[in-house]
N, C-alpha and C positions, 0 to 999 in steps of 0.2 A: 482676535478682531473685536474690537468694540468701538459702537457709532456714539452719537454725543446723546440717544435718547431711546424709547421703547421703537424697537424697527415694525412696520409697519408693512414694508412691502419689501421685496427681494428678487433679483433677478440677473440671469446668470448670461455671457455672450456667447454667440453661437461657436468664434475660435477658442474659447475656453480661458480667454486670457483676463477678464475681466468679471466683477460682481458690482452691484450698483444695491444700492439698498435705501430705502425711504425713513426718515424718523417721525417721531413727536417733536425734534429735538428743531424740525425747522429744516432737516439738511439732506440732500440728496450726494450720496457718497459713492466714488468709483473706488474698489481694491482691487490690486492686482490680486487675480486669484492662486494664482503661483504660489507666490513670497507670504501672501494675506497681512500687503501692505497696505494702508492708506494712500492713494496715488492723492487724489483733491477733494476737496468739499465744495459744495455749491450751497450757495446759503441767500440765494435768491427771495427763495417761498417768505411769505411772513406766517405762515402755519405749516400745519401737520403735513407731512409728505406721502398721500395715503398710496399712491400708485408711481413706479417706474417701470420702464419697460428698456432695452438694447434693440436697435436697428439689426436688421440681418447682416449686416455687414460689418459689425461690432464696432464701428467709428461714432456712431452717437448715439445719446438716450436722455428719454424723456422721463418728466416727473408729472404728478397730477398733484393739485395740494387744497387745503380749505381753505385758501385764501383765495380762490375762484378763478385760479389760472392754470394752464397747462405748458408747460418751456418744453425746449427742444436744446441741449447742449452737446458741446464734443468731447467726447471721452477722454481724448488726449489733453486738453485744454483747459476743458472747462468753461470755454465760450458759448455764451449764448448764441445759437445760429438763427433763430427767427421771433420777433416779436412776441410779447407774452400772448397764449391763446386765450381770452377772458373767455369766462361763464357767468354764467345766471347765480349758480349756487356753488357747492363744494367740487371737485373732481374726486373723482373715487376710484377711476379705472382709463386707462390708455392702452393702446397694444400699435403697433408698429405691424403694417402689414409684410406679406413675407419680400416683396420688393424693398421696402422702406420708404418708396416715394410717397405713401398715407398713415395717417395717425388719426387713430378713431379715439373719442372720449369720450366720458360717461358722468353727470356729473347731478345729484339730487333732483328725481321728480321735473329731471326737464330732457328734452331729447337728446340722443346720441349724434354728438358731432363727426364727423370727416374732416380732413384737414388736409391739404398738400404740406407733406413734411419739409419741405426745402424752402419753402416761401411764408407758409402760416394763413394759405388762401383758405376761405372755409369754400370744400365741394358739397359736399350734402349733409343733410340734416334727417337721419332715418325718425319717425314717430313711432318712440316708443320712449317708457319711462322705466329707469331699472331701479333698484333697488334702494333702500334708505340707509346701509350701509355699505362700508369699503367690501368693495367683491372683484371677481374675474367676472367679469359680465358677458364678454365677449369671445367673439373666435375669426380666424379669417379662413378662410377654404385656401386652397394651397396654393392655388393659381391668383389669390389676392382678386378673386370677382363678386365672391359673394362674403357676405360680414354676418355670421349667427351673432345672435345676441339673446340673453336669455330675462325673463324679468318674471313680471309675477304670474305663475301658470300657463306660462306661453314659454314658445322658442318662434326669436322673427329671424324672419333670412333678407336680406339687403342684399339685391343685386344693382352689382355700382354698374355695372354695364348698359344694364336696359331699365335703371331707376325704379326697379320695382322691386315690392314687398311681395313678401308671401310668409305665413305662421302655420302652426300647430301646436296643441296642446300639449305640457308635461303633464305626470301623473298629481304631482305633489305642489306646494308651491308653502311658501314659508318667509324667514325673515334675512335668510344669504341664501343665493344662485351662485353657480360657477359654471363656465363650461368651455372643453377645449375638442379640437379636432386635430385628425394627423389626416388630414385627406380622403381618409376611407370610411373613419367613424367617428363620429358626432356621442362623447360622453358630458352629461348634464346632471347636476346636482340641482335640487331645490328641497326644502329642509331638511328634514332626513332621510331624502331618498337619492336613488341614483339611477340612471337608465341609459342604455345607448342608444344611438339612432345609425344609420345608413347614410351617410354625406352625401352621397346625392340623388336618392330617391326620398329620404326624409320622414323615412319610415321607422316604426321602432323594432328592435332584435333584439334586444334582451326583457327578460324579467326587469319588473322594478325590484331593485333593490334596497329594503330598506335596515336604518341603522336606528342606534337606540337616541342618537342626538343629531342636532344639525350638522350637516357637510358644507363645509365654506368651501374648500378647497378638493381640487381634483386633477390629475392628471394621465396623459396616456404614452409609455412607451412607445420610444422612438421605432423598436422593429415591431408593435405592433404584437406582442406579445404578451401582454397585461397594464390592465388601470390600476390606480390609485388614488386612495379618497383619504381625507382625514375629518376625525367626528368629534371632539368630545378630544380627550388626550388620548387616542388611539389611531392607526393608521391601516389599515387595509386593503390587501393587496389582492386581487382579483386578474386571474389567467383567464384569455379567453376562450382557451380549447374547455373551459368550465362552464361556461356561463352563453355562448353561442351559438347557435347551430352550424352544423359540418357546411352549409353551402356559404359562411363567410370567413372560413378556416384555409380555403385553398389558395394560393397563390398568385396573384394577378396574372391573366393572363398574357401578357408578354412579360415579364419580370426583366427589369433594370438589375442586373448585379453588378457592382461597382467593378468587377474586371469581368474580360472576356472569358466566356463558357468554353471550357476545355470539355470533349468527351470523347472515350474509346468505345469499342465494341471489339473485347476481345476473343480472338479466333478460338480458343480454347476452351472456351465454354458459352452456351447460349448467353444472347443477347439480355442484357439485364431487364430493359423494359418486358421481355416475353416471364421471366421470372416474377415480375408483380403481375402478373395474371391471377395467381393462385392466390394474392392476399385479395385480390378483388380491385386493381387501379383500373384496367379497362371494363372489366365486369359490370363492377359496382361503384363507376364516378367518383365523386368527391370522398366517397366511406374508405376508400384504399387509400388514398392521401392522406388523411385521417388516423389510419393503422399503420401509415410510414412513419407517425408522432410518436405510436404509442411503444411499448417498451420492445426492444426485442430480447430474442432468446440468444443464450450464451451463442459469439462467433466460432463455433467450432463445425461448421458445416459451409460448405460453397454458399449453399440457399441462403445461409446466413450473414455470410459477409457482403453477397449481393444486394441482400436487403439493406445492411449498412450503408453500403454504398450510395444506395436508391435514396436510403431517408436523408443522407447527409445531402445529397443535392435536393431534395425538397424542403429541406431546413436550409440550404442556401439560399433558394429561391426565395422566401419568406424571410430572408433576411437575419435568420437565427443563429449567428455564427459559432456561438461560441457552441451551442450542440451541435451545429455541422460537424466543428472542430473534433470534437468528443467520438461521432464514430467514425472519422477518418481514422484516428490514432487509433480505434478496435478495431478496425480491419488490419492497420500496419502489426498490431500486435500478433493478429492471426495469421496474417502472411506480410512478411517485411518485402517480398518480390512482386508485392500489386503493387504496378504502375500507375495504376487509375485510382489506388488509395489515395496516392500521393496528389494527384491530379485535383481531389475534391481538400486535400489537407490545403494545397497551395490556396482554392478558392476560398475558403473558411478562413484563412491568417489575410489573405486579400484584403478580404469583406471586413477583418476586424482590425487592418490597418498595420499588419505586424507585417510590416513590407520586407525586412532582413529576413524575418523565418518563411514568407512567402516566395519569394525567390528560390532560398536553400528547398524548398520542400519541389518547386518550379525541377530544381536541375537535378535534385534525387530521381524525380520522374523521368527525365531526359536518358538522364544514368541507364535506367533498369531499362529503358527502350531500344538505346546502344545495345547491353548487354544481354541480351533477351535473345535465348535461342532459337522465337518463332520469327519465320523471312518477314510475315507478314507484320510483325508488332515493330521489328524493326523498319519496317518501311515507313513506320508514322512520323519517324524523325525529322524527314524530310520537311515535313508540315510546319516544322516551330523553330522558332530564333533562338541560339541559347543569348547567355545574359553576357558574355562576352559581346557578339555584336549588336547587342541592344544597345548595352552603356558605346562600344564606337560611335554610334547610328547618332546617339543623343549627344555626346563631347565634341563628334566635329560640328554638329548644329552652335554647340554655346561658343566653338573657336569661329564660325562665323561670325556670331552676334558680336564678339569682343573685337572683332576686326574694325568695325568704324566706333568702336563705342569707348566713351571715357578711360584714360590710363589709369586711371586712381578713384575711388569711391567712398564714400563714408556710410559705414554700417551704423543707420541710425540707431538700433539695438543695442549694438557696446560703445560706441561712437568711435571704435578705432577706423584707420585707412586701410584698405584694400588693395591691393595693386593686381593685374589682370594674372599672375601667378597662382594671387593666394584665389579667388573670386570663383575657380574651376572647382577647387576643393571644396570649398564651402559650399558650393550647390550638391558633392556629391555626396556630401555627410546630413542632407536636409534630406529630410522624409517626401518634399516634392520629389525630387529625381529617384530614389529608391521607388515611390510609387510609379512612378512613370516607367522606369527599367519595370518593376513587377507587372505592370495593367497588359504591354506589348507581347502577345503571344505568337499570334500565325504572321506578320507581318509589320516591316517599320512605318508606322502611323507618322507620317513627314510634318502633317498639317496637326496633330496634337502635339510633338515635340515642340514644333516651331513655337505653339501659343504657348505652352506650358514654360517653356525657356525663356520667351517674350514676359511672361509675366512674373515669374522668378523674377528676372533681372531689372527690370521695370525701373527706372530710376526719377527721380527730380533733380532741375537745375533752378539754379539761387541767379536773381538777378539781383544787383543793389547797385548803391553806389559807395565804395572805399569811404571810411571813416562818417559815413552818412553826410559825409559834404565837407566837418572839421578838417581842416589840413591837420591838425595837431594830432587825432585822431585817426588818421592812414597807414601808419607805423604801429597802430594796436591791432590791427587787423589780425588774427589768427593765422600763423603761416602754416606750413606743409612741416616742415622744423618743431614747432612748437606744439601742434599738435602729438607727431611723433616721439616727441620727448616727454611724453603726460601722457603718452599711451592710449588715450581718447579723448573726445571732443568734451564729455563730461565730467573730463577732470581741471579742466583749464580755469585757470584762476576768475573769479568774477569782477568780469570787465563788461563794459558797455557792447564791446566790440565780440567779446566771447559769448556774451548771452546772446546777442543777436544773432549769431552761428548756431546757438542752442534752440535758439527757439525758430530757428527756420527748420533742424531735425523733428522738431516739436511737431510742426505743421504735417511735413513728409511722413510723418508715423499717422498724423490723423485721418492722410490721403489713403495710409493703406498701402504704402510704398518703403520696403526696408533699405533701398539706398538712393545715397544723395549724393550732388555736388555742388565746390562752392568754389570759386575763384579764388579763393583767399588762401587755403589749405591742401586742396586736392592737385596744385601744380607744383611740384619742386625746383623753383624759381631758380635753384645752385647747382641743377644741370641745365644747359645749356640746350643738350637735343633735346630733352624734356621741353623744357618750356619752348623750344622754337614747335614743336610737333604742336603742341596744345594750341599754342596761338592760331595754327594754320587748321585746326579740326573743331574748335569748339563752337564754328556756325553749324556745323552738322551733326554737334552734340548735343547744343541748343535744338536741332532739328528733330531729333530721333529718341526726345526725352517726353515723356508718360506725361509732364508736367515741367512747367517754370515758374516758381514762384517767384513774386518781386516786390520786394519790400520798398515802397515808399517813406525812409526815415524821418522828411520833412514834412508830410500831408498826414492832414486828417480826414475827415470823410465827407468834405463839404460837395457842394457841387461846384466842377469843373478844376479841384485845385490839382488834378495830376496835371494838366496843362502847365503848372507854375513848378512842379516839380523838378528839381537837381536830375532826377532820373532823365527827365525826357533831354537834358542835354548833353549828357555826354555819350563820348565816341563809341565805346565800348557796348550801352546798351541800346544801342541803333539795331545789331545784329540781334540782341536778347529779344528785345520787340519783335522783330519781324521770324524771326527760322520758326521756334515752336507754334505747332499745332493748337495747346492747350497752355492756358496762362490763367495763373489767380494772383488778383492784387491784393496788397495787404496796407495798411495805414500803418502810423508811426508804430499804433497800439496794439499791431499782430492784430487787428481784425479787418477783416474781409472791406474791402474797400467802399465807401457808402454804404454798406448791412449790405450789399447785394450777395445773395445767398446763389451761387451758379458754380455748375461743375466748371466751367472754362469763361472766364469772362472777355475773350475771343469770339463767343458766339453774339450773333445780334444781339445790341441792347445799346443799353446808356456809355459805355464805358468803351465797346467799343466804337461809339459814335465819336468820345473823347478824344481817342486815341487818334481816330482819323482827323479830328478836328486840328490837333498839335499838330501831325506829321503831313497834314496836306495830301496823303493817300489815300484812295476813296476805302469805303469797308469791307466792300469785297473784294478788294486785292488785298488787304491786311487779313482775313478770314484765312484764307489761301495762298500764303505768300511762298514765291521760289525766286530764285536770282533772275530769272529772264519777262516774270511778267510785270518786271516795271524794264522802260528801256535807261540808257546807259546814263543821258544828262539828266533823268529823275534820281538815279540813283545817288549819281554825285550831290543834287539837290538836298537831297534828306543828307548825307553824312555832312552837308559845308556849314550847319546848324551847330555841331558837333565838337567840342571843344574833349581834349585830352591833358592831363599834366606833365605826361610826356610825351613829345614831339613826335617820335615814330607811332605812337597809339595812334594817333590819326589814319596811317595807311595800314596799319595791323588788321586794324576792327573791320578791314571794309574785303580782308581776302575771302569769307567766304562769300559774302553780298556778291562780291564779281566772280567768285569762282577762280582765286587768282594763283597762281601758283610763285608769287616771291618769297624767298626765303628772309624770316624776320632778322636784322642784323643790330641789335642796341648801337648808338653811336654812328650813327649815318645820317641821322637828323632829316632833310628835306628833302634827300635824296630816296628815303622810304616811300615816300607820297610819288615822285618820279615813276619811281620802279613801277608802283601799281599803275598809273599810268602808261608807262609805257607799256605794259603787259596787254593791258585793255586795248591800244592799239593794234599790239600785235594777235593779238586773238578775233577780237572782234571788227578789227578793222575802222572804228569808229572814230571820227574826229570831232565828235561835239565835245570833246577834251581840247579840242583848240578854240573853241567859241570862248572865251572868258580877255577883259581887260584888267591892268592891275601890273603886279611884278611880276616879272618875269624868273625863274628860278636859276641859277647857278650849272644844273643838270645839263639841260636843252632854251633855248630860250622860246619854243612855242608850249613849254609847260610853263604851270604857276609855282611861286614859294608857298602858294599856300592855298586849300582846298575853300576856303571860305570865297574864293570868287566864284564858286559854282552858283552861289545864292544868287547871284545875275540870273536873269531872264532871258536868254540868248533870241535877240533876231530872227524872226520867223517871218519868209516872202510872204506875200497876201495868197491867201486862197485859190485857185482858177476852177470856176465849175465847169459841168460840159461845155457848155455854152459859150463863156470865153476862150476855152480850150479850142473849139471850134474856129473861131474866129480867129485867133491868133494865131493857130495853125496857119491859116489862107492869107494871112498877110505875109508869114515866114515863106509860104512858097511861091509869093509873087516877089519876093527881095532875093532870093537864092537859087539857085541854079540847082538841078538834081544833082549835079556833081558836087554841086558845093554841100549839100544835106548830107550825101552819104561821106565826103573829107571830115565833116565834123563828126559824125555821127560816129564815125571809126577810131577819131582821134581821141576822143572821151571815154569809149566803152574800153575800149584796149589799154585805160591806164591800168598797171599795177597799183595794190592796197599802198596804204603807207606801212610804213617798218623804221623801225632802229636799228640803226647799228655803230655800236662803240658811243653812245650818246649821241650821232647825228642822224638827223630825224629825214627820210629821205622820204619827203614832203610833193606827190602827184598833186599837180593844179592847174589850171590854168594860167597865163601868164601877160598882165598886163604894164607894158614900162610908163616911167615917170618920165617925160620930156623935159618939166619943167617946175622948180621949186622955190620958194618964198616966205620968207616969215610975214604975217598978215600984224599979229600984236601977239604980247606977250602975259601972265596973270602968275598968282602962286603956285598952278598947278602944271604949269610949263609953258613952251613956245605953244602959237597956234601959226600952224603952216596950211599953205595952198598949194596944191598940185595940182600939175595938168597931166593925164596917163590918156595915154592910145584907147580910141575908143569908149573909155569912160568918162572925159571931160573931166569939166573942173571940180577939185574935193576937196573940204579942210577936215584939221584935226590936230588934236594941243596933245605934245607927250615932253617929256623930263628930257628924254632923248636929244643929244645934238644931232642934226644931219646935216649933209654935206650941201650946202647950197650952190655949190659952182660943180658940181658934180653929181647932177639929179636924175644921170639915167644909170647911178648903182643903187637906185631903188624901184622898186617893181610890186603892182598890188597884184596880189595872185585871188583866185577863186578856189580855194581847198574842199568843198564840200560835194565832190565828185559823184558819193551816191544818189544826193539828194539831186542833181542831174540827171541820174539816167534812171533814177526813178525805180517804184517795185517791181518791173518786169527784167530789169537789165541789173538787178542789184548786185549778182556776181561778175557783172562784166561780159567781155568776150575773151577767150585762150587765147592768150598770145600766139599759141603756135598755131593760129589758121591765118598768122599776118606776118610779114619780115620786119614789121615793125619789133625795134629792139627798144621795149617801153623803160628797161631799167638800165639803157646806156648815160654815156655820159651824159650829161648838160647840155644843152647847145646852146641855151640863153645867155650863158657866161663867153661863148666865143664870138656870140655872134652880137653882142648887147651892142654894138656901133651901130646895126644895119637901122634902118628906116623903118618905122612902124609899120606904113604902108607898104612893105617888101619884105614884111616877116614870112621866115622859113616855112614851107607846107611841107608836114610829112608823108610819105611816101604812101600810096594808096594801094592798095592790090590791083591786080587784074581785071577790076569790074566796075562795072559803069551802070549797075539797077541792084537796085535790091527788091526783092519780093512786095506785093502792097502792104502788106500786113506790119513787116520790118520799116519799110518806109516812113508809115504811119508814127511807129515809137519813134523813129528816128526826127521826124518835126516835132512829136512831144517834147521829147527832150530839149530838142531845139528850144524850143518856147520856155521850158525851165531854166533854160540857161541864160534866158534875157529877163528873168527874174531880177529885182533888185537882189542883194547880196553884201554880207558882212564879210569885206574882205581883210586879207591879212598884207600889213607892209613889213617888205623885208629889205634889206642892209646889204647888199653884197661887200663880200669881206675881200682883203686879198684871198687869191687862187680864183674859183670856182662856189665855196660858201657862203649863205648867205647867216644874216640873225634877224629874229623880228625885233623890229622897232614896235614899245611897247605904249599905242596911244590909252586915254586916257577914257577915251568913249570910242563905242567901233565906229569902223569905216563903211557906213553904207553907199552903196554907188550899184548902177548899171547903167549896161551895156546900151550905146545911143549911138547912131548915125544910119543912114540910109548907103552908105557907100560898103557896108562890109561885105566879105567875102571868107570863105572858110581858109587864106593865108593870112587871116588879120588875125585867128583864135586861134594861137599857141600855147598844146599841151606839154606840160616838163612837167620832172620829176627833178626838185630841186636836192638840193643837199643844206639842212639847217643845223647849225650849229648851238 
C-alpha cells in the first residue's frame, strides 16, 4: 500500500473492511483492508490531510486539512455528503461520535467545533484551545454525551446534554496531547507522561507515567486489558493488572457477555463458588478475583480444575477470551468428561467469534450430559436446545421472510443473481446465522431471529426510468440473460445503461445493504410464470424493501425539477412512489437529490412537499401510503397522468395499488385495463369507474379504451348540511305518503352490488324512460339531442352516437350511483333474504318498456306498513339524496333484453322534479349492459 505523500493520519473501520489514511500529498484515501487495494482518492483538500476519522457504521468518513476545512464523504463513493465545514485556522483533529450523527473538530488556537454529521449544522462550540500541532485531542464517552478533550494541562469534559463544561488538571503538559476512552477509562498523554483517569468520576488511578520523550499517540484495548503509548521510536505496552489497583480489576457488575451464561452445579462435587472460599472471593472481595488472574497450580487436582474453571469464567466476564479459552482446554486436558469445561470453552470461542468451534464445543457438552451416568446431570438436558432445532427454529423464519419477498436478488458483493434456492445457503455459510445458531441456548429467542433474518436479508429496490427516457437506449437495458451470462453485474460490458445498474449497487453497498433489486435483470422476462408472479408482487416488494432508490436520469438538483421529471410519468413508477416506506433521490450525477442529505426523503421536507405537489396527494397520505387510504376515483386519478410504452403496462402497474388479483396476459391490449376494472367492481363494488365521458371500450361499453379519462373531475351533488337536510326531509314527508318512504326506501336498499358476467355488466340503478327525442343542431363533435324522460324533464347532450329518433323509448337515463343514495349508514344494503323481492331477476323494463310512465311497475313490499323512527329517519335522508341532481348514464336497448351506453360527449346532469310523484314513478332494475 502506498498513498501519493508522507501519511499523516490513519484510520481503521469498525467492520474491518476498510482503511482511510490522510497525506501531505493533499489526498484522503479509502483501501480496502482485505485486498490492500486503493478503492478512491478524494482530492478535495487543497492541503495537508492532517486528521480522518470512519463513522461507526463504516459508510462514511471525514478528513480535517490545512486548508481550513473539515469534509464529510462516503466510503463507497467518494461523494461528498455535506458542505465543506470552514475554520478559522488549520484542522488538525476530527472524531465521529460513537452514534455518528456528530463530528467534533479541532482546528489551531481556536475552539473545538460540534457538527451535525448529516447536515454540516454547527451545535456547539466547547471553549477550549488544543494544541499547535496534528494530535488526538479528543475522546467521546461511549454513550456519545460527554466530549474529553485534552489541551495544555487540563482535560475538559463537554456535556452535549446539559451544555456544560467541567475540567481537571493533568500532571504534565508539553507540545502533543492525546487521549482516548473505552467507557470505563479515561487514558491521557501530554508530553512525556501518561496517566489514567476513572470515566466517570474523573478521578485519577494510576501513577503518572513517565517516558524518556513526548507521547503523541495512545491507545486502549478493546477488552480493557492493557494501553499503549508510542514515544520517540519505541512503543509501550502497559497491562492493567500492573499498574492499577485490584478495585478497578473486577468485573462490571452486571457483565454483558456477547452469548448467554451457561452454568452447572455439579452433584458430584461441592459447588464451585463454595471452593473459591479458600482463595478468598467471598472472604477477601475483589483480592480473590484478583488471584482468579493470577497463575495456577498444575490441573492435577479437583481444587484445581475448579479453580480453572472459576477463573475462565471471570476471564470471561472481563471479556478476556482468548485466556478464558486457555483454561477451558486445561481443564478438558485433565478431565475430557467435564461437562461444564466444555460449557466455559463454548463461552470463550463465543466471545471470540469462532462460532463453528462454539457450537462444536456447545454439543460436546450436550453429549457428555446425555451420556452422564448421574440422573441428576442428565436432567440438565432438558434445559437446552441442541443445534438441530435451533438452525429449524431460524430456517423456517428465513422460509417465511422469502415467502412475499423478491424471486431473484443481486449480491451487491459479487454482483451475481441469487435466486430464493441459492439465498437459504448463503445465510447459512455467513457468520450472522452460525452466531445466531451459537448465541440461542435455553430457548428460541423468535423476536432476535425475526430481526437478525430481517436484517441479513435487508434488501434495496431501483426505481428508474428504462433507457433514462432514450427509446434507442431501452434494449441496453441489462437483462436477467445478460447478466447471467457475465456471471455478475461487474463484469458487464461498459455501457451507459450497465454503469447505471453499477452504480445503483454502488449506492446499496453505501446503505449498508448487501442485496439489491432492479427491474431490468432480477426478472426473467423468458418465463412466463416468472414474469407474470413478478408483475403481480412487485407493489409489495416495493412495500417490504429496507429502501428504493430512484434515480432521476434527466434532473439535476435545481428546485422543483423532479416535477418536470420522465419519472413522475410513467406507469410503472406510480407504484414505486407510493408502496415503500423509505426512498432516496438521486440526480442524473448519483447525488442525493438537491445535497439534501436525509435517511428517507419520504420524511417531512422539501422533497416530499414536491412530490405531493406533482401527484396532487396530500404528504401525509404519501408518508404513509396503503391501497385503501386514497379511495378508488383518486386512485384512477394519479394512474390516468401515466403513460406506458406498452399498452397492458397501463393496467399491470396498478395491481398492486388496487390489490388486484388479474392475471398479466401480453397481447390483450385494452382488454388489460377492462379486467382491472372489472375486478374493482367486483371486489369493491364501486362505480365511480363509470363516472368518465370519452370512448367507450370494446370490452363492456360502460368501461373506457383508455384510463386517461379518469383525469375528469367527475360531478359531485352540492353539499346538504344539517340544516338543509332538515328542511328537505319536511318537504319530502309533506309530498309522500309513509307508504310511499318505506316502497322506496326498500326498493333502493335491496338492490344487489353491480357484477360482471361474461363481459355484461349487470348494472343496479334506477330507471328513468325517454318519451321523447330530437336533434336540436349538429357541430364536429357530434349530434346535439333533446329529450324528454319521466320525471326528469327536458335534457340535452351532443355524442358521435346515432340514435333512434322515431323510437325514443329504447332509451332510458338510469341513476347508477346507488351507494351514494343510501349513504354511510345503509352502505351494505339490506339481505335480500329478509324480502321476496328477487333483486337479480330478470329485467322488467324490457317487457314492460310500453307501459306509461305514470303506471310504472311497484315492486312488491313486505308485510309492513312502519318502520321504526330511527329507520324511518334514514329512510327520508336517503330520499332527499336521491332528488339530488345527478350524472346520469344513457342507455341503448339492444334487440332482446340489453342494453349499451350511448357515449355523450359531456355528462348528463338532471334531477328528479315534479310534485305528482309517488314511489310507482321510481323504478329500480338491474339492467343487463353489453
Amino acid at each position: 500500500m502506498k498513498a501519493s505523500g508522507c501519511i499523516e493520519s490513519v484510520v481503521s473501520s469498525n467492520d474491518g473492511r476498510w482503511l482511510v489514511t490522510g497525506d501531505d500529498g493533499r489526498k484522503g484515501i479509502v483501501w480496502n483492508a482485505r485486498t490492500h487495494e486503493k478503492v478512491l482518492e478524494v482530492t478535495e483538500h487543497r492541503h495537508f490531510v492532517y486528521a480522518v476519522d470512519i463513522s461507526s457504521d463504516s459508510k462514511r468518513f471525514a478528513s480535517g486539512s490545512c486548508d481550513k476545512t473539515a469534509r464529510v464523504f462516503s466510503i463507497a463513493t467518494g461523494i461528498r455528503l455535506v458542505p465543506p465545514l470552514q475554520h478559522d485556522r488549520a484542522v488538525v483533529g476530527l472524531k465521529f461520535s460513537p452514534s455518528g450523527d456528530r463530528l467534533v473538530t479541532a482546528s489551531y488556537d481556536t475552539c473545538v467545533r460540534i457538527y451535525n454529521s448529516h447536515t454540516g449544522e454547527r451545535l456547539f462550540q466547547v471553549p477550549v484551545r488544543v494544541l499547535h500541532v496534528p494530535t488526538t485531542p479528543f475522546a467521546w464517552s461511549s454513550d456519545g454525551q460527554e466530549l474529553f478533550v485534552v489541551s495544555t494541562g487540563k482535560i475538559t469534559c463537554f456535556n452535549t446534554s446539559k451544555s456544560s463544561v467541567s475540567e481537571w488538571s493533568i500532571p504534565n503538559s508539553g507540545s502533543r496531547a492525546s487521549i482516548v476512552t473505552n467507557g470505563q477509562f479515561i487514558a491521557c498523554s501530554a508530553g512525556s507522561s501518561v496517566s489514567l483517569w476513572d470515566a466517570i468520576s474523573h478521578e485519577q488511578i494510576s501513577p503518572v507515567i513517565e517516558h524518556g520523550s513526548d507521547v503523541p499517540c495512545i491507545t486502549l484495548s478493546p477488552h480493557e486489558r492493557f494501553f499503549a503509548c508510542g514515544h520517540g521510536n519505541r512503543i509501550s505496552v502497559y497491562r492493567f493488572m500492573e499498574i492499577l489497583p485490584d478495585l478497578y480489576l473486577a468485573p462490571p457488575a452486571s457483565p454483558l457477555p456477547p452469548a448467554p451464561h451457561l452454568s452447572f452445579a455439579p452433584p458430584s462435587r461441592p459447588p464451585l463458588r463454595k471452593k473459591c472460599v479458600a482463595i478468598g472471593s467471598d472472604k477477601h472481595g475483589r483480592e480473590g478475583l484478583v488471584a482468579l488472574c493470577s497463575p495456577a497450580p498444575p490441573s492435577n487436582s479437583t481444587c484445581s480444575i475448579d479453580l480453572l474453571v472459576e477463573r475462565s469464567k471471570a476471564r470471561a466476564a472481563m471479556r478476556l477470551w482468548e485466556d478464558a479459552l486457555e483454561d477451558a482446554n486445561e481443564v478438558i486436558k485433565a478431565d475430557a468428561s467435564c461437562h461444564y469445561a466444555y460449557e466455559r470453552k463454548y463461552v470463550a470461542l463465543h466471545g471470540m467469534g469462532r462460532y463453528d468451534d462454539a457450537i462444536e464445543a456447545f454439543d460436546s457438552m450436550l453429549s457428555l450430559i446425555e451420556q452422564s451416568s448421574d440422573p441428576e446431570v442428565r436432567q440438565l438436558r432438558s434445559k437446552y436446545l441442541s443445534t438441530s432445532q435451533k438452525r429449524e427454529a431460524i430456517e423456517d423464519t428465513v422460509r417465511k421472510t422469502f415467502k412475499h419477498g423478491p424471486l431473484v436478488l443481486i449480491d451487491v458483493t459479487t454482483g451475481r443473481l441469487c435466486d430464493r434456492q441459492v439465498l437459504p445457503n448463503l445465510f447459512k455459510s455467513d457468520p450472522t446465522f452460525k452466531e445466531l445458531v451459537s448465541a440461542m441456548t435455553g430457548e428460541i429467542d423468535k423476536e432476535r431471529i425475526r430481526k437478525t433474518v430481517n436484517k441479513y436479508f435487508g434488501y434495496a429496490m431501483f426505481s428508474h426510468v428504462w433507457g433514462n427516457g432514450k427509446e434507442e437506449e431501452k434494449k441496453n437495458e441489462p437483462s436477467f440473460k445478460a447478466v447471467k451470462n457475465s456471471e455478475s453485474v461487474h463484469r458487464l460490458p461498459d455501457t451507459p445503461m450497465n454503469n447505471k445498474l453499477r452504480n445503483f449497487c454502488a449506492q446499496v453497498t453505501d446503505l449498508g445493504y448487501r442485496w439489491a433489486w432492479s427491474d431490468t435483470c432480477c426478472i426473467d422476462k423468458g418465463n412466463d410464470a416468472t414474469l407474470h408472479r413478478s408483475l403481480r408482487s412487485m407493489y409489495k416488494w416495493y412495500g417490504a424493501s429496507d429502501a428504493t432508490l430512484v434515480y432521476l436520469g434527466d434532473v439535476s438538483s435545481d428546485l422543483g425539477d423532479i416535477l418536470r421529471s420522465l419519472w413522475m410519468t410513467r406507469a410503472w413508477t406510480l407504484q414505486e412512489a407510493l408502496a415503500p416506506k423509505r426512498i432516496i433521490f438521486y440526480d442524473r450525477d448519483w447525488k442525493l437529490y438537491r445535497g439534501i442529505v436525509s435517511d428517507n426523503h419520504k420524511n417531512p421536507g422539501v422533497i416530499l412537499q414536491e412530490l405531493a405537489a406533482a401527484t396532487g396527494v396530500p404528504s401525509e397520505t404519501l408518508l404513509s401510503f396503503y391501497p385503501d387510504s386514497l379511495g378508488v376515483r383518486e386512485r384512477l386519478r394519479l394512474a390516468s397522468t401515466r403513460v406506458a410504452t406498452i399498452e397492458e403496462d397501463v393496467a399491470y402497474s396498478l395491481i398492486g395499488i388496487f390489490k388486484s388479483d388479474i392475471i398479466p396476459r401480453y397481447g390483450e391490449g385494452e382488454d388489460a385495463l377492462c379486467h382491472l376494472l372489472e375486478g374493482i367492481v367486483a371486489h369493491l363494488a364501486d362505480t365511480t369507474v363509470f363516472a368518465w365521458t370519452g370512448t367507450p371500450s370494446l370490452y363492456n361499453s360502460c368501461l373506457p379504451s383508455t384510463l386517461a379519462v379518469y383525469n375528469q373531475t367527475p360531478y359531485t351533488p352540492p353539499t346538504l348540511d344539517a340544516g338543509d337536510m332538515q328542511l328537505r326531509t319536511v318537504q319530502i314527508s309533506t309530498t309522500l305518503s309513509r307508504d310511499d318512504v318505506i316502497d322506496i326506501y326498500y326498493r333502493v336498499v335491496r338492490l344487489p352490488p353491480p357484477r360482471f358476467i361474461s363481459r355484461r355488466l349487470q348494472l343496479p340503478c334506477i330507471v328513468f324512460h325517454v318519451k321523447s327525442l330530437g336533434v336540436k343542431d349538429w357541430d364536429s363533435y357530434g349530434n346535439r339531442y333533446w329529450a324528454k324522460a319521466s320525471k326528469l324533464g327536458m335534457v340535452e347532450f351532443t355524442t358521435m352516437d346515432k340514435l333512434p329518433l322515431s323510437e325514443p323509448r329504447r332509451l332510458v337515463l338510469v341513476h347508477p350511483w346507488i351507494s351514494d343514495i343510501r349513504g354511510a349508514q345503509n352502505e351494505g344494503g339490506v339481505d335480500a333474504s329478509d324480502s321476496d323481492i328477487e333483486s337479480d331477476s330478470e329485467p322488467e323494463l324490457a317487457k314492460d318498456a310500453e307501459t306509461d310512465e305514470e303506471s310504472g311497475v311497484a315492486l312488491p313490499l313486505d308485510a309492513t306498513s312502519s318502520l321504526p323512527a330511527e329507520e324511518h329517519t334514514l329512510a327520508l335522508d336517503m330520499i332527499v339524496r336521491l332528488w339530488q341532481p345527478f350524472n346520469a348514464l344513457l342507455l341503448l336497448r339492444q334487440p332482446g333484453v340489453a342494453y349499451k351506453r350511448v357515449a355523450p360527449e359531456n355528462e348528463i346532469i338532471v334531477q328528479i322534479s315534479g310534485d305528482r310523484i309517488r314511489s310507482k314513478n321510481i323504478q329500480t332494475e338491474v339492467l343487463e349492459v353489453l
